[in-house]
N, C-alpha and C positions, 0 to 999 in steps of 0.2 A: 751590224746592228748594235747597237749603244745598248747598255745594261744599267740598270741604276742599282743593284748590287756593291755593297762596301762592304769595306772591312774596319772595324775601330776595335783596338785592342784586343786583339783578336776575336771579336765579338764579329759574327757572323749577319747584315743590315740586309733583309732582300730587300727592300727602299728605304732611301733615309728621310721617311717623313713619321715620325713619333708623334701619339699624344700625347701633350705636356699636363704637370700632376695640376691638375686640376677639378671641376667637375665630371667633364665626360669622362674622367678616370677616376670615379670614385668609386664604382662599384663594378664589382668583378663580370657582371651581364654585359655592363655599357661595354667595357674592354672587348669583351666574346667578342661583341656583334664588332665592333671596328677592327677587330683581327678577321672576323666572316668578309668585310666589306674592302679591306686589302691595306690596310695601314701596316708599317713594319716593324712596330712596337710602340708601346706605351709604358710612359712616368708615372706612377701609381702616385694619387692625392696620396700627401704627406702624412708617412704613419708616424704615431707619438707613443711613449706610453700609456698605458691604457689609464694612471691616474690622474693626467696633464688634461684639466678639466676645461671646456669652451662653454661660450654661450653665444648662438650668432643672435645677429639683432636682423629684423625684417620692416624692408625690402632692403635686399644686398646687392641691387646692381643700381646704376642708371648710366645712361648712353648720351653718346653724342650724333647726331645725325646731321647730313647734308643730302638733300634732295631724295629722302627720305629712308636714304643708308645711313649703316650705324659705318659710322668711323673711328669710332673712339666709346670706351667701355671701360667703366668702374664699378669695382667689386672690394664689398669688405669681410666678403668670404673667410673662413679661416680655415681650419686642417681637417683632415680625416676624421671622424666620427666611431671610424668602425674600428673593432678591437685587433688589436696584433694578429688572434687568433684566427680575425676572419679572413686578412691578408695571407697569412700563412697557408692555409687550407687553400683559399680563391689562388696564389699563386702556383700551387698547385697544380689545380684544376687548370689553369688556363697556360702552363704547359705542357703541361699532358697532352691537351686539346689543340695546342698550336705549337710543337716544338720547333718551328722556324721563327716565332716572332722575340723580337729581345722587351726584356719585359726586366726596367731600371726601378727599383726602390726608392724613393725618396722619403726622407727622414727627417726628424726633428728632434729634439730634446733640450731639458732644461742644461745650463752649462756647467753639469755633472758628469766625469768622467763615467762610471759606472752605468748611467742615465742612458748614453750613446751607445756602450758597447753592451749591454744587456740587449737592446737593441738589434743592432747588428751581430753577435752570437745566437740571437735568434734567427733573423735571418738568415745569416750564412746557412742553415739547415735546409734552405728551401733551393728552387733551381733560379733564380735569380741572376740576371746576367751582371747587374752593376749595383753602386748605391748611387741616388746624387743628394749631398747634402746641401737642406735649406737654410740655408743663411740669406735669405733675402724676403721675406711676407714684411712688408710694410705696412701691416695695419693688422691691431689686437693682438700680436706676438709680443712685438717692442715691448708691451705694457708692461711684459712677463720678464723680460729681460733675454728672448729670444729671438726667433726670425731675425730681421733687417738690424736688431740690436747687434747680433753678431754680425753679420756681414758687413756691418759697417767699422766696426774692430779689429787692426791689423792680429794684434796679441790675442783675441779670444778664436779668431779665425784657425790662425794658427794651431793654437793648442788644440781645440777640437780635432781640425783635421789628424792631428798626428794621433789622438786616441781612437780615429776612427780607422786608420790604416794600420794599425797593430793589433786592430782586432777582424779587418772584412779580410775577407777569401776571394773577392771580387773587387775588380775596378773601383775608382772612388772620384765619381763627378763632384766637384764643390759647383754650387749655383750661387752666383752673383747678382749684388743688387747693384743697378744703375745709379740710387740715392748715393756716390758718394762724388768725392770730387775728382777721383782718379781711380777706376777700377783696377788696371794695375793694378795698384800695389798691394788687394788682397791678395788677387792673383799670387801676385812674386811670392805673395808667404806662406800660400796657401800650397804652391806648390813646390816651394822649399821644406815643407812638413809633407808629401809625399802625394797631395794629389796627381790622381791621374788622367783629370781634365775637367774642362769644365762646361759649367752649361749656362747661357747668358744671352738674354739677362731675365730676370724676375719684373715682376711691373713698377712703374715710373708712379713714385707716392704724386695723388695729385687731387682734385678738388673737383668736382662735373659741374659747376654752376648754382646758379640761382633762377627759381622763377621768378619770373622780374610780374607775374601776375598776382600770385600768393606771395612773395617776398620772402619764401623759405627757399631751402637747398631742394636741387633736384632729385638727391638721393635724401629722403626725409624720413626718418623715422622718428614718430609721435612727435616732428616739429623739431628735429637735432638731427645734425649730420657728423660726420667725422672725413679727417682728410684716406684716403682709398688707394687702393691700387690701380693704374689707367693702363689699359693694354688695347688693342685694335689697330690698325691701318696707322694709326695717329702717332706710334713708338715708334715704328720704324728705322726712322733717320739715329732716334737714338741707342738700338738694338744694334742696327749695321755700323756707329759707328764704336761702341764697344766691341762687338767682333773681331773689328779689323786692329780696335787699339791691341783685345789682348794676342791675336794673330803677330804682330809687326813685335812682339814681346816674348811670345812663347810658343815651341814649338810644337805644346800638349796639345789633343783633341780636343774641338770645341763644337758646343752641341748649340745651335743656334736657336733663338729665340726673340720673339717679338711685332708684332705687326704683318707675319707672313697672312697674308690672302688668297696666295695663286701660285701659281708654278714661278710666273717672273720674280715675286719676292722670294722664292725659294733660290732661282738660282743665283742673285744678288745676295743673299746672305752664303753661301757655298764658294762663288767670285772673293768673298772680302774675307773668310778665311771657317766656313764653318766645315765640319764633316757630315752633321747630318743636321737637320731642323728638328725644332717643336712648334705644336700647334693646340691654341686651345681656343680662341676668342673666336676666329671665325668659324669654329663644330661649333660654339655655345649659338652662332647664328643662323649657322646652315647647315648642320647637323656632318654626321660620320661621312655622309655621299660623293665630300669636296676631293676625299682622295685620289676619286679616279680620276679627274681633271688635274690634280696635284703629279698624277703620276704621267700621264699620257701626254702633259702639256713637258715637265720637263723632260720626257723621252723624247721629244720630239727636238725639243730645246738643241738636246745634246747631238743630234742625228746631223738637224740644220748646219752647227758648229763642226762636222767632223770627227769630232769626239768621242769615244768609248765607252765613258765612264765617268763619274763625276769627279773621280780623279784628276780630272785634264782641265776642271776647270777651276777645281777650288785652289783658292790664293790669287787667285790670276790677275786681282785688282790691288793688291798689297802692294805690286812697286810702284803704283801710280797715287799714293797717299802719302803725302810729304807733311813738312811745315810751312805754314804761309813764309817764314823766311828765305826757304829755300825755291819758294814759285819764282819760276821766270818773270818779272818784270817787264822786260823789254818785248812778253805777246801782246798783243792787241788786237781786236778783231773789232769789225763796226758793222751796224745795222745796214742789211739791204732788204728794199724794199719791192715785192712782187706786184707792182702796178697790176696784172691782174686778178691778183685774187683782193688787195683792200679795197675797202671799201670807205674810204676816205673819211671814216667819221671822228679823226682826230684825237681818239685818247691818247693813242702813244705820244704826240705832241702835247699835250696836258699833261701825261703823267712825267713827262722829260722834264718840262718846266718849269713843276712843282717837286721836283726831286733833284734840285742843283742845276742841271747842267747845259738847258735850253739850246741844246743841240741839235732838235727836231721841229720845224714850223711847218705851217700848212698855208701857203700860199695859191689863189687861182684852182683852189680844190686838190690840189699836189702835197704831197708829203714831199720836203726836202730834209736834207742833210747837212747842215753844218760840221764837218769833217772836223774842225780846225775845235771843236765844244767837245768835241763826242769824246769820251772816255774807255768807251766798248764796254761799260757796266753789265751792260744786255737786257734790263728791265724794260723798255720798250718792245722787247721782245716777247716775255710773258705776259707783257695786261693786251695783245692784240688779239683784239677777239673771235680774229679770221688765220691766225697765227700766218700771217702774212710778213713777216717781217724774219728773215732769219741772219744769225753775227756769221760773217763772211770775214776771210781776210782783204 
């Protein structure tokens, strides 16, 4: 029987699916019940000192839908509200009440040495299993000259981390923003000043649209928007492929983040190099319930697989992530076509057509193949709407 039991830092995970610091971890109740309902820890929304003053602006989300799911989701949200005091006490409380769940701080502060470790010397008093530091909020931090202003800072990354590891008694997750043009290389300095792993990534700064009916932004307030943080289904590809960039770079723990939905994005972020996940955009949708699905679907995952543990699986797509330089050239693989399931109604040969390579005709009601055109692109494959067409050698 497979286990979904880890072990990070010697931090003891009965599953590694966390809630990320967000809403549904802002207050010490929500936490309870998701520890009642079988989640294996939670990222406490980002504590600050208590005189690092916010003001949110309302409405702070708007979505993106397809066929009437939210796929994609922006928030101009900002940090915890609640006092150090009430964290200290709430953390408390909620291991007293749960001493199996790991329960990770995440932190903020102006880029005051003192600022940080006042902080975390507070902390350290309570039962806290880790810190993770924010260096990645993309919106209303920056203004301050923190959040995403650090993380996108090799030198101020740096120096943080290091005043935050000579003063925690715990682990020290740094959280990364995907806003840069090579994560790396906070990474490398981040964990040259002594982190000891990280959590990645934070949300992708991004824009939710226009009504094209009122001519305002979708996220509107009093007729003004601001650019947001986008996280849901719609991060993914670029979630998994920070993972794997800082996986194929370093050998630190990495807590993965971004787009997870289900168990199958769980166990593709674990594949490409994570040790445990976070999750917040889809609770904010379908509340605390999605665990047990989260849990019983990758139990299952790992059973199918032969597997024992999520050990046997994470990394396991790392040696198959190269450079387009180094791809084989000389594969090629070309469209065949399952005369009975199409349905002959010719897009794939329109879309070939009008996409270079006119390698696809439809003659006598027939789909053919010009071998001698075909490049094995495989786009004829995705726009078939019977998915009739599969790249074969």
């Amino acid at each position: 029987m497979a286990v979904l039991r880890t072990n990070i830092l010697d931090i003891e995970f009965e599953n590694p699916f966390l809630l990320a610091s967000a809403p549904p971890s802002a207050l010490i109740e929500s936490i309870d019940k998701a520890f009642k309902m079988g989640w294996g820890g939670a990222v406490l929304k980002t504590i600050t000192p208590d005189d690092l003053k916010m003001f949110e602006a309302s409405p702070r989300y708007a979505v993106m839908k397809e066929k009437g799911k939210v796929i994609g989701f922006q928030n101009i949200e900002l940090l915890s509200h609640k006092t150090i005091r009430y964290w200290v006490d709430g953390i408390k409380y909620l291991k007293e009440k749960h001493p199996t769940k790991v329960i990770i701080a995440s932190i903020m502060a102006p880029v005051k040495k003192e600022e940080w470790q006042n902080l975390v010397k507070i902390l350290n008093n309570t039962p806290i299993d880790a810190y993770e530091l924010n260096f990645s909020c993309p919106h209303g931090m920056p203004e301050k000259g923190i959040g995403m202003a650090i993380g996108t800072s090799a030198e101020i990354s740096s120096e943080i981390t290091k005043w935050v590891k000579s003063a925690a008694e715990k682990p020290v997750f740094v959280k990364l923003t995907p806003n840069v043009t090579d994560i790396t290389r906070i990474a490398d300095v981040t964990e040259s000043a002594g982190a000891d792993g990280f959590a990645a990534i934070n949300t992708v700064q991004g824009f939710m649209g226009i009504n094209l009916d009122t001519l305002e932004p979708n996220l509107n307030i009093d007729g003004m928007t601001t650019y947001g943080g986008c996280s849901g289904e719609i991060i993914k590809p670029i979630g998994l492929k920070c993972v794997a960039q800082l996986r194929q770079k370093s050998g630190l723990p990495i807590l993965g983040i971004g787009g997870i939905t289900n168990c199958q994005d769980a166990a593709q972020y674990i594949a490409a190099g994570s040790d445990a996940v976070q999750i917040c955009t889809e609770v904010m949708i379908n509340g605390f319930g999605i665990i047990n699905g989260l849990k019983s679907g990758l139990l299952n995952y790992l059973e199918e697989k032969g597997m024992n543990d999520i050990s046997e699986l994470k990394n396991i797509a790392i040696s198959k992530i190269t450079t387009h330089e180094k791809l084989n050239k000389e594969y090629h693989l070309h469209p065949e076509i399952d005369k009975k399931v199409c349905i002959k109604c010719g897009k794939c040969v329109k879309i070939c057509s009008e996409s270079e390579h006119q390698a696809l005709s439809k003659d006598d009601c027939q789909i053919k193949l010009n071998i001698d055109n075909c490049i094995g692109c495989s786009l004829c494959s995705h726009v078939c709407p019977k998915e009739a067409i599969k790249m074969c050698c």
